[in-house]
Every structure is written in structure tokens, then in C-alpha cells.
N, C-alpha and C positions, 0 to 999 in steps of 0.2 A: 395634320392637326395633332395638335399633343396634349394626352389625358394630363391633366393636372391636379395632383393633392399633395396639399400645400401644406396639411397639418404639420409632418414633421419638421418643416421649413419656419413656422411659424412659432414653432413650441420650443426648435435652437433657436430662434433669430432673438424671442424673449429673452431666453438663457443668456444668452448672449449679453445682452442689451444688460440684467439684471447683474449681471459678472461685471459690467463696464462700470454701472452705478458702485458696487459696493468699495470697486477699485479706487474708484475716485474720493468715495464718501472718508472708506476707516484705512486706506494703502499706502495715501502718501507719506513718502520718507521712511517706509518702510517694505521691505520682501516677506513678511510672514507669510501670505497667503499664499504666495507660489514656492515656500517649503512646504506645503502642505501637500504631498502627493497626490493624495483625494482630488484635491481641488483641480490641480494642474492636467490629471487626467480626462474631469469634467470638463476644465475648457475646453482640450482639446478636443475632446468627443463630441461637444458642439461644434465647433466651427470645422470636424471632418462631417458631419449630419448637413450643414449647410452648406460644404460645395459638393456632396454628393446629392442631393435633391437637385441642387440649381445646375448639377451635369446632368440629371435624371430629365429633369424639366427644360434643360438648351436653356437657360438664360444666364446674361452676364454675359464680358467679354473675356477678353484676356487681362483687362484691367482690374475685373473683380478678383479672378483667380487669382493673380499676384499678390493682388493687397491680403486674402486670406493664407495665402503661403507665409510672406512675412510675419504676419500673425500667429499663426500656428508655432513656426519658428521659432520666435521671442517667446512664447510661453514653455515651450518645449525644452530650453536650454534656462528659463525662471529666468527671464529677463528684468528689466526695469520697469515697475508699474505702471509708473507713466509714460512710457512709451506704448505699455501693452492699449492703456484707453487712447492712446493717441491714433493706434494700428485700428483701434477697432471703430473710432468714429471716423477714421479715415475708409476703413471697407463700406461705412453706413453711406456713407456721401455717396463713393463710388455706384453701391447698391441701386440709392433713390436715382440716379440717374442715367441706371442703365434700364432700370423699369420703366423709368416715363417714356418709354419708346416703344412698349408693348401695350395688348389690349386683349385682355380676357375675358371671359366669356363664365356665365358659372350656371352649374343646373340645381334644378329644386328636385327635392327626394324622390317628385313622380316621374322626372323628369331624366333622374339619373337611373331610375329602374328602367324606364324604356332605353334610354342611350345604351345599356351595361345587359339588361336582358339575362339575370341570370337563370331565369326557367323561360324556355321557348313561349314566344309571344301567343304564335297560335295552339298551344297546347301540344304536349311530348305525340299525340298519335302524330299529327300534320308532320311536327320534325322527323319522323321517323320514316314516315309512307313517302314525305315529298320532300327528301333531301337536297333534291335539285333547287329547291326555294330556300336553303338556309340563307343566303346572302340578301336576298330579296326582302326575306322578312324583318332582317338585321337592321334591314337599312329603311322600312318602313316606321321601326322604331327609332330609331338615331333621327330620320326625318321630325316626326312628331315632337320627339324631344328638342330636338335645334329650331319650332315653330317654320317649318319647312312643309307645309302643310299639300301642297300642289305637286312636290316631288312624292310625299308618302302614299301621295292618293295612287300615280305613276305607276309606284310598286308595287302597291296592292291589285292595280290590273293586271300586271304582269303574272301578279299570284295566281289572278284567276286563269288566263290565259294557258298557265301551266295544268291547273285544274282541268280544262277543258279539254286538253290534248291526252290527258288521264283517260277520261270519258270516253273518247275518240277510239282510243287503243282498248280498251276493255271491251269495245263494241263490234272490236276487229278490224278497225278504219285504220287505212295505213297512214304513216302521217305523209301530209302533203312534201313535194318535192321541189315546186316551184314555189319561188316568192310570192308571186299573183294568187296562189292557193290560200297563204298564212294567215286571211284575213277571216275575221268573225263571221262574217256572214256567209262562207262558204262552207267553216267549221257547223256551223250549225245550223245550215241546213242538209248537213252529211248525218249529223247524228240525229236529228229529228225523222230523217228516212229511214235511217237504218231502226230504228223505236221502232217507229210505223209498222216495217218488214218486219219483226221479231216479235212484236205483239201490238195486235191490230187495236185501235181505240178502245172498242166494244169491250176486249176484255181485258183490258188494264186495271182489276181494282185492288193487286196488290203488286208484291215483291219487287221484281227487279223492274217488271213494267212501267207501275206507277213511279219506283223512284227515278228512272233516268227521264221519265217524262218533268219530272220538279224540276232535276238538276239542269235538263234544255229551256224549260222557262223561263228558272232565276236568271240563267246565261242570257234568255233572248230580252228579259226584261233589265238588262243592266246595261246591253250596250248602246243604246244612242244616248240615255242621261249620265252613263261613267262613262262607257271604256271611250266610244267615239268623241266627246266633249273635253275627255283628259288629253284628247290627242291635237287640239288646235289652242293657236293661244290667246285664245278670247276667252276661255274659263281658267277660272280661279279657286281654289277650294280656301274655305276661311279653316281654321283649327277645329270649329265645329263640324265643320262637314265630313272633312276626315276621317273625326273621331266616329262618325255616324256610319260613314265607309267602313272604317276598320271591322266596326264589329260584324257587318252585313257580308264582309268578304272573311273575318276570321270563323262565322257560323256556317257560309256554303262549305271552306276546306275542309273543316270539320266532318261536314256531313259526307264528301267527297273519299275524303280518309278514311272515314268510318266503312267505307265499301271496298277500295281497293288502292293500291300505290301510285304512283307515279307513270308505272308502265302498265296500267290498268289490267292490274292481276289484283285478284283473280278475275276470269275476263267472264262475261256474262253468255 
């Protein structure tokens, strides 16, 4: 897939366009305009602007390139006017008809902020402690931005999953070996024993106690309505539901981060 910004493509193709008018309007039977050095450098500096975007962007064939080649050409050497407007409705044609064979796609401002991401989605701690999730959360946003709503949910379990293997190791649980092991409900009932053994119910009523007791809740109370139901393909997440995930899985990381990394240091 290819990022497209089309402004500069849009603002030569004008130029362009309004260079063809004036040629046509005040040029014929005459060369003034292309002894104008000024001018003759502005063409060309448009129609080099618009086949380096349109090689930026892969579009056009060989057919467009050529027709801006001769183009360029003929104004470069101050050719004959009317040739130059004949080159250049001759490139417009070619243009429109290598276009109508493409189909793009365009985002709205919210839209291009989730796609583009220039300050991490889940907040700079989570990038920092859970760098193993940069891709993940990448693609959580690019998902929501492209209304991909069922894959973004996807990666935000994934998010958690990484979260929970955090927990695991903080708490000295090694990580599982076998694939039979990798599943939720073995993860957590590994760490709700080990809580148990490290601090008994009775006196859970602060610090490290009570928070890994939250952090094995939220986990137990997310997996048969997300993480199990993201995994067959009878559920569907709408854009809203998503959006309502996101933030209930971008506030556990948080809180997740906020205690230790990835390799769940410091360990408890």
C-alpha cells in the first residue's frame, strides 16, 4: 500500500494546466514567453514536480513518462507554443486514462493521526516498558483508521496477552514451553496461585498484593467476552466497540507499565 499526498502533484498539475491556458490565450504566433527565462524554468519545474511525485506515488505508465519527457524537452530548448499546449493536453489525456484504473482511498484528520501515529497510541511509558508491542499497537491504529475494526480488536488482545506474560515473569513464573501451556486460562491460573502463595487474601489491602490481584481480574474478566470471542468467526467488533476496547486495553497497559516492563522487572 502506498502513502499518498497528492498536494504537490495537485498544486504542479494546476500550474501546469494554468501555463497551458495562458499559452493558448496571449502565445499564439508568438515565442515571448519562453524567452523569458523565469517562465521557462517555472515550466520546467512543474512538469519535473509532477513526474517525481507520480514516481513517488508508482502511477502512470511508460506512456505518461514519455509524453512529460517530450514536454519538458520542447520547453527546454523554447520550442513552439503550440506544440508546447499540444504536448501538454496530450500528457492530460494520457494522465486521465491511466488514473481511471486506480482507486484510492483517503483518511480524515482523525483518521490520518491514528494511521501516521506521531506520539505513541498507548502513551510514551507503554512504548518504552513494552517495546515488543511497537508493531502491534501500529497496527491497532492503522486498523481503526482503515475501519478494520475486528482486526484492531485482534491486536489489542495480543497487547494484552503480552501484558500478561509481563505479570507472569515479575512474579517468577517461567514462561510456558509447550504450546498446550500458551493459553489464558492456564496463564491465569498460574498467576492467581502464585498472588495466593505471596500474599494470602486476608492481607491483601495494599501495594503489590492488591495490585496484581486487579491486574488477574481485569485479565480474568476480559477473556470469554474479548479475547475468547475475538478468536472464532461468529463475532464482529462494530467501530464502536473497538473504540471502547481500545481504551479499556490502552488503561490496563498503562497501568501494567506503570509497575514494570515487559520482562517484568522489577520483579515483585
Amino acid at each position: 500500500m502506498l502513502e499518498l499526498k497528492l498536494k504537490k502533484l495537485l498544486i504542479a498539475s494546476e500550474m501546469l494546466s494554468s501555463a497551458n491556458y495562458t499559452l493558448e490565450r496571449f502565445g499564439s504566433g508568438s515565442d515571448g514567453f519562453l524567452n523569458d527565462d523565469h517562465y521557462v524554468e517555472s515550466l520546467i519545474n512543474q512538469v519535473k514536480t509532477i513526474r517525481s511525485e507520480m514516481d513517488n506515488l508508482q502511477m502512470g505508465g511508460v506512456s505518461v513518462f514519455l509524453a512529460l519527457e517530450r514536454l519538458e524537452g520542447h520547453i527546454k530548448v523554447g520550442g513552439n507554443q503550440r506544440l508546447i499546449v499540444q504536448y501538454i493536453t496530450e500528457f492530460k489525456k494520457i494522465l486521465l486514462d491511466e488514473l481511471s484504473g486506480s482507486y484510492v482511498l483517503t483518511l480524515s484528520r482523525l483518521e490520518q493521526r491514528l494511521f501516521t501515529q506521531s506520539e505513541p497510541l498507548f502513551g510514551k511509558e507503554v512504548a518504552n516498558n513494552f517495546q515488543s508491542l511497537t508493531y502491534e499497537i501500529e497496527e491497532i491504529g492503522k486498523c481503526l483508521a482503515l475501519g478494520r475494526s475486528t482486526a484492531a480488536a485482534f491486536h489489542m488482545l495480543r497487547c494484552l496477552e503480552a501484558a500478561m506474560r509481563a505479570i507472569a515473569r515479575c512474579l517468577g513464573i517461567p514462561d510456558p514451553i509447550k504450546g498446550t501451556d500458551r493459553n489464558w486460562g492456564n496463564a491465569l491460573k498460574e498467576i492467581s496461585t502464585e498472588t495466593e502463595n505471596r500474599w494470602p487474601k486476608a492481607t491483601r489491602i495494599g501495594g503489590d498484593g492488591a495490585l496484581f490481584e486487579r491486574f488477574h481480574a481485569t485479565l480474568k474478566a476480559m477473556a470469554n467476552p474479548y479475547r475468547n470471542a475475538t478468536m472464532h468467526l461468529e463475532d464482529k467488533y462494530t467501530e464502536e466497540e473497538a473504540r471502547s476496547l481500545l481504551e479499556i486495553v490502552r488503561g490496563y497497559l498503562r497501568s501494567v507499565a506503570a509497575r514494570m516492563d515487559q520482562d517484568g522487572n522489577p520483579k515483585a
